[in-house]
C-alpha positions as CSV (number, residue, x, y, z in Angstrom):
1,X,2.8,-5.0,1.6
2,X,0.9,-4.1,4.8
3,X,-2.4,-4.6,3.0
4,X,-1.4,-8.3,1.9
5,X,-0.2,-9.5,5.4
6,X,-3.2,-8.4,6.9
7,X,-5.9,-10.6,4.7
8,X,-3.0,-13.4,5.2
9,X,-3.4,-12.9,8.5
10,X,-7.2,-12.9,8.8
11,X,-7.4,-15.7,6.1
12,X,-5.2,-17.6,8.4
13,X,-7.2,-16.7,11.6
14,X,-10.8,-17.4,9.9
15,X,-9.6,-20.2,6.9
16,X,-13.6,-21.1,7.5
17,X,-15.0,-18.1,7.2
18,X,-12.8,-17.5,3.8
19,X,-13.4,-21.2,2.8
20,X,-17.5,-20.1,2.9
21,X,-17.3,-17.0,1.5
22,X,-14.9,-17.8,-1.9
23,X,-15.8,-21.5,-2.2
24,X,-19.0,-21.1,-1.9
25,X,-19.8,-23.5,1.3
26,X,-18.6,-23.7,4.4
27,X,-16.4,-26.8,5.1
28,X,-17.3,-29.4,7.7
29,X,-13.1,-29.2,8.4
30,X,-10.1,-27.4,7.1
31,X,-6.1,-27.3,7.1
32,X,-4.3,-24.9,6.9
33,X,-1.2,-25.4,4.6
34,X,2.0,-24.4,4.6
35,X,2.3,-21.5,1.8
36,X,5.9,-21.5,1.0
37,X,6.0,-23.4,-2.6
38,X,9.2,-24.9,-4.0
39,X,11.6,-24.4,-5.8
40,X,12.6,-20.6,-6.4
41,X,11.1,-19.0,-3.3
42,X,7.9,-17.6,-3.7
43,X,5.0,-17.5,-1.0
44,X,1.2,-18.4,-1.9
45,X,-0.8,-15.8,0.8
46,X,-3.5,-18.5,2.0
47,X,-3.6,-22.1,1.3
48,X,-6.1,-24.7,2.4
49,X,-7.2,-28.4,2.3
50,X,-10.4,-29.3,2.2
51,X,-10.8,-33.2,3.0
52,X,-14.4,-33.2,2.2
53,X,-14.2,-32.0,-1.3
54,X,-10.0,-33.6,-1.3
55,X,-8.8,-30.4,-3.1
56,X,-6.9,-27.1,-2.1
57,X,-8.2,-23.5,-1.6
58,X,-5.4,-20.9,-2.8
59,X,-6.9,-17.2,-2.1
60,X,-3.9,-14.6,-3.1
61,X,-4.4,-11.1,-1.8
62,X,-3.6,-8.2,-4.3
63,X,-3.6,-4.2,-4.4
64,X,-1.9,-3.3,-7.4
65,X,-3.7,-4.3,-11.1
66,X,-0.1,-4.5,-12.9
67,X,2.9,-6.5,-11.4
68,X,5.9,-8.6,-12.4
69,X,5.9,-11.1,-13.4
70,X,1.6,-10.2,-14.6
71,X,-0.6,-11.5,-12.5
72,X,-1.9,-14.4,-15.0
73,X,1.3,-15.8,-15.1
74,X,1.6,-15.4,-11.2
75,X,-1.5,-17.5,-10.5
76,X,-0.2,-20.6,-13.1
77,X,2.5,-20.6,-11.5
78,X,0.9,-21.1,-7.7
79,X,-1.4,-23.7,-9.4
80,X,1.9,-25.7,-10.8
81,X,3.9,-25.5,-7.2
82,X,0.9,-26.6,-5.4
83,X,-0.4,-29.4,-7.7
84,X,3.2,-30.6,-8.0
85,X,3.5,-30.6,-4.2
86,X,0.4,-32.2,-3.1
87,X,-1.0,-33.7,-6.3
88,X,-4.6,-32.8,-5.8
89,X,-7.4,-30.1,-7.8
90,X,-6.7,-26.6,-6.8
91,X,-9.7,-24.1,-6.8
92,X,-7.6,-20.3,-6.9
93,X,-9.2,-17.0,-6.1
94,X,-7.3,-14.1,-6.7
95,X,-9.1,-11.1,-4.3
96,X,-8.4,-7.5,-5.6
97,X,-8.6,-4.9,-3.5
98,X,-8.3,-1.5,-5.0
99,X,-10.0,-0.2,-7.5
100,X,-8.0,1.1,-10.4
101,X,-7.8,0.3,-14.1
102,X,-5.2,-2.5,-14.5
103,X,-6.7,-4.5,-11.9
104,X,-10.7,-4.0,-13.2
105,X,-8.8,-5.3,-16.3
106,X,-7.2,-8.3,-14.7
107,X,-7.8,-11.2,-16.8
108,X,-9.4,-14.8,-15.3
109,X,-7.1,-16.5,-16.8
110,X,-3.2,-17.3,-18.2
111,X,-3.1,-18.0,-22.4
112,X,0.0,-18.1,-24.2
113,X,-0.9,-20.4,-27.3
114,X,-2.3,-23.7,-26.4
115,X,-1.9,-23.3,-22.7
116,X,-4.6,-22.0,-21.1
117,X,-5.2,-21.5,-17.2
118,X,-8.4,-20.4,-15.3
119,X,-8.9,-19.0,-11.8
120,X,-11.6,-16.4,-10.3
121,X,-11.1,-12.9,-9.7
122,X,-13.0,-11.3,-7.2
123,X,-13.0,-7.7,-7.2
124,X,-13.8,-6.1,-3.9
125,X,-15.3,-3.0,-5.0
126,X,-17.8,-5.3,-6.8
127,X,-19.1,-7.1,-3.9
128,X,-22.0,-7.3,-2.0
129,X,-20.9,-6.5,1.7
130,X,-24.0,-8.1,3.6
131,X,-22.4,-11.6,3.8
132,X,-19.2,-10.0,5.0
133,X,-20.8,-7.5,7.3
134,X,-22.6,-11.1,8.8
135,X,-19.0,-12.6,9.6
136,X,-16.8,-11.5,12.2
137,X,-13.4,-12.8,10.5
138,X,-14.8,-10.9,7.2
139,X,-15.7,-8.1,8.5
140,X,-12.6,-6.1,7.6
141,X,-12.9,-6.5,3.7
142,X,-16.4,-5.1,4.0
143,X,-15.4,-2.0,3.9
144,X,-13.6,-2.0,0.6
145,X,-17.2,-3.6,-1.1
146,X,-19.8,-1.6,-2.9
147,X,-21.6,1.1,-1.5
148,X,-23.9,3.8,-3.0
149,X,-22.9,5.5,0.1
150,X,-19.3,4.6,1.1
151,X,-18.6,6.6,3.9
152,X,-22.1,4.9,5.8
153,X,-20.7,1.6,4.6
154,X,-17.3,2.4,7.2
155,X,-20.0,3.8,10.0
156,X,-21.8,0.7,9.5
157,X,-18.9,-1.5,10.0
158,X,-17.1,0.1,12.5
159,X,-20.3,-0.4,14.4
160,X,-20.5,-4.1,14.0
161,X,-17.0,-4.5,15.1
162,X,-17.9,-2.3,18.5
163,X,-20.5,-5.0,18.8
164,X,-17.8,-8.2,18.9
165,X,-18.2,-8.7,22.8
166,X,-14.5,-10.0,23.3
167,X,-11.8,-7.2,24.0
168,X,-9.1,-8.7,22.3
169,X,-11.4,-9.6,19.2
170,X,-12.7,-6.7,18.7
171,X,-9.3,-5.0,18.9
172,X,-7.7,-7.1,16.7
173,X,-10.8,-6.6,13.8
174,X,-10.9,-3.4,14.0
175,X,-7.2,-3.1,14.2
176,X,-7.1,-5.2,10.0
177,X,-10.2,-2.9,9.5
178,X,-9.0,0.6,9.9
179,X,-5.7,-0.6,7.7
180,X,-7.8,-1.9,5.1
181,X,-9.9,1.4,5.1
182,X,-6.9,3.3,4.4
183,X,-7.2,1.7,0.8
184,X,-10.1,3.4,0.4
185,X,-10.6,6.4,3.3
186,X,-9.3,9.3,4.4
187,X,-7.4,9.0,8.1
188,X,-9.7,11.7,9.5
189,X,-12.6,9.9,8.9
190,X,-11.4,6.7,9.8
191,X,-10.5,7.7,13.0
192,X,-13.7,9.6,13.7
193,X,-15.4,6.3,13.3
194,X,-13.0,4.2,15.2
195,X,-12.5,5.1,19.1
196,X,-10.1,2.3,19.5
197,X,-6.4,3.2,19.4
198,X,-4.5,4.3,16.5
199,X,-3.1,1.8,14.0
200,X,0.2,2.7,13.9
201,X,0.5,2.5,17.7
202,X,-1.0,-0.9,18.1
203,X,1.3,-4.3,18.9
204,X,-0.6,-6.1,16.8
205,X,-0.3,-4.1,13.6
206,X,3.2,-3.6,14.7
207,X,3.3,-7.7,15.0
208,X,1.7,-7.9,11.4
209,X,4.3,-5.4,9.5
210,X,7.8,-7.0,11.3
211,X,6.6,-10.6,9.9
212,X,6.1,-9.0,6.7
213,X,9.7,-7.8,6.7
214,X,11.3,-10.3,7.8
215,X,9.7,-12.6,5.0
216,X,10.4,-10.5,3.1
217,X,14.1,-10.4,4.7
218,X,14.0,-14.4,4.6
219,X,13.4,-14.7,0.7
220,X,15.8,-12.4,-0.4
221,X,18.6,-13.7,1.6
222,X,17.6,-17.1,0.7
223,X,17.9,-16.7,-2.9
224,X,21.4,-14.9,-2.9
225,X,22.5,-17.9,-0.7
226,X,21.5,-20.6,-3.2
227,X,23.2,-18.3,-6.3
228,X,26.3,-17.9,-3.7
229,X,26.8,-21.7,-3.0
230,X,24.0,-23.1,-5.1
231,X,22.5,-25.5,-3.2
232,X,21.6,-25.3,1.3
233,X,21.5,-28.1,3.2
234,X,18.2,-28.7,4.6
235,X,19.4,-28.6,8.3
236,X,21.3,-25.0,7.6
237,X,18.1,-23.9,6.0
238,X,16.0,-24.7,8.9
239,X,18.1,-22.4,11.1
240,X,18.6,-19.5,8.4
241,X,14.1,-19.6,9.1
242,X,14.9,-19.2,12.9
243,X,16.7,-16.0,12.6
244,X,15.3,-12.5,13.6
245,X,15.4,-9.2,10.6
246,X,18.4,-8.2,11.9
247,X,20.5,-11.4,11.6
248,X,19.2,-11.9,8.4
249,X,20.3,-8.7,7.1
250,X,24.1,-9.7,8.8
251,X,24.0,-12.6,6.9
252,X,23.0,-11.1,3.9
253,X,26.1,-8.7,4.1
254,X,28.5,-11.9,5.2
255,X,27.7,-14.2,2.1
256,X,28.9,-12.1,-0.2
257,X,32.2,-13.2,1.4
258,X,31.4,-17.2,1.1
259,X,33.3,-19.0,-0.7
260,X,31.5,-22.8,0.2
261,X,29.1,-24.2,2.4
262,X,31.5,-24.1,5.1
263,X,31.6,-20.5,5.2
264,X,27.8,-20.5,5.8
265,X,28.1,-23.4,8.6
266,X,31.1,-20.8,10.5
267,X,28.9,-17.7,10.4
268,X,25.8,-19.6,11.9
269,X,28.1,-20.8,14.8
270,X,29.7,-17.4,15.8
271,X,26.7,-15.9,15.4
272,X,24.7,-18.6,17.8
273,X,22.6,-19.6,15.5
């Protein structure tokens, strides 16, 4: 899950360095969109407008080949949720980024009879990392391209991030970098390369995993709401988003005791919510 919130993260932080590399040119302006979709919660990892062209960018972030529900059926779904929702062409890019069987055999598209579905499928391992290595905001997902020599690929990029002048910057790149690596590297050699602190004791990766949980946290407690008392109001739901990990994991204990919508309007109350 790490792996995912770190692309969303630098997707999110560079949408115009993504927009250039996936779409294929770099756009004169970008917005970055909101990526909770509606109806039964599920969360796109980095969605964009593109005035110019008046279409969205989807890019979803993937390690494992084989999920549930299949990925195929995954990225119809995004492309449904998102057309219904803003009513515009949709260009998807699914990015995987291990190397394994299922996901070299990841289909480019959903077909169940006479529905059919198309989006690209990127495959990092495949890629040529010289217009990553180019792009600060990219430079993380070089390392997981294709390399007759993988370990001088890492040496090479850990370099170019100890070139990025700005402190904070370059700690934050090589921060994604050294996580991504991990997909691919050994922690010995990773930190042999990297003379910046250790992952695990940085804020900022810290930062990174808690959101990830408490998404995660959020969307789970969300749904067995909505089965509890079928329906949240709109306000109630807004303040269920404000809570931390921890209250959401209280509430998720307390509504198995709701009865009504009432219940839910008393617990946010005495809790201060």
């Amino acid at each position: 899950m790490s792996f995912d919130n770190i692309c969303k993260y630098l997707s999110e932080t560079y949408p115009q360095s993504f927009a250039s590399w996936l779409f294929g040119a770099t756009p004169k302006s970008i917005e970055v969109l909101k990526t909770e979709l509606s109806i039964e919660p599920i969360r796109a990892d980095f969605v964009a407008y593109l005035p110019r062209q008046k279409r969205l960018l989807q890019i979803e972030f993937q390690v494992a080949g084989e999920t549930n529900p299949p990925l195929p059926l995954r990225m119809l779904d995004y492309w449904v949720r998102l057309h219904r929702s803003y009513r515009l062409p949709i260009t998807q890019f699914l990015v995987l980024l291990q190397e394994s069987r299922a996901a070299a055999e990841v289909p480019s598209e959903f077909q169940l009879e006479e529905t059919r579905h198309r989006y690209n499928v990127v495959r990092m391992w495949e890629q040529n990392p010289e217009p990553l290595l180019q792009n600060t905001g990219l430079l993380p997902l070089a390392v997981l391209c294709a390399a007759e020599d993988s370990s001088q690929l890492l040496s090479q990029v850990a370099e170019e991030v100890g070139n990025i002048e700005e402190p904070e910057q370059r700690q934050l790149i090589s921060n994604c970098t050294q996580l991504l690596a991990g997909l691919r590297f050994k922690k010995d050699l990773i930190r042999q390369l990297f003379s910046e602190e250790i992952m695990r004791e940085s804020v900022i990766y810290q930062d990174i995993l808690e959101e990830g949980k408490r998404e995660e946290a959020l969307t789970y407690t969300m749904r067995l709401l909505k089965r509890r008392l079928v329906t949240v109001e709109p306000e109630l739901e807004q303040q269920i988003r404000r809570l931390s990990i921890t209250q959401l994991e209280n509430l998720g204990e307390a509504l198995l005791d709701f009865s009504s919508p009432a219940d839910l309007v008393t617990w946010l109350q005495a809790n201060n919510c």
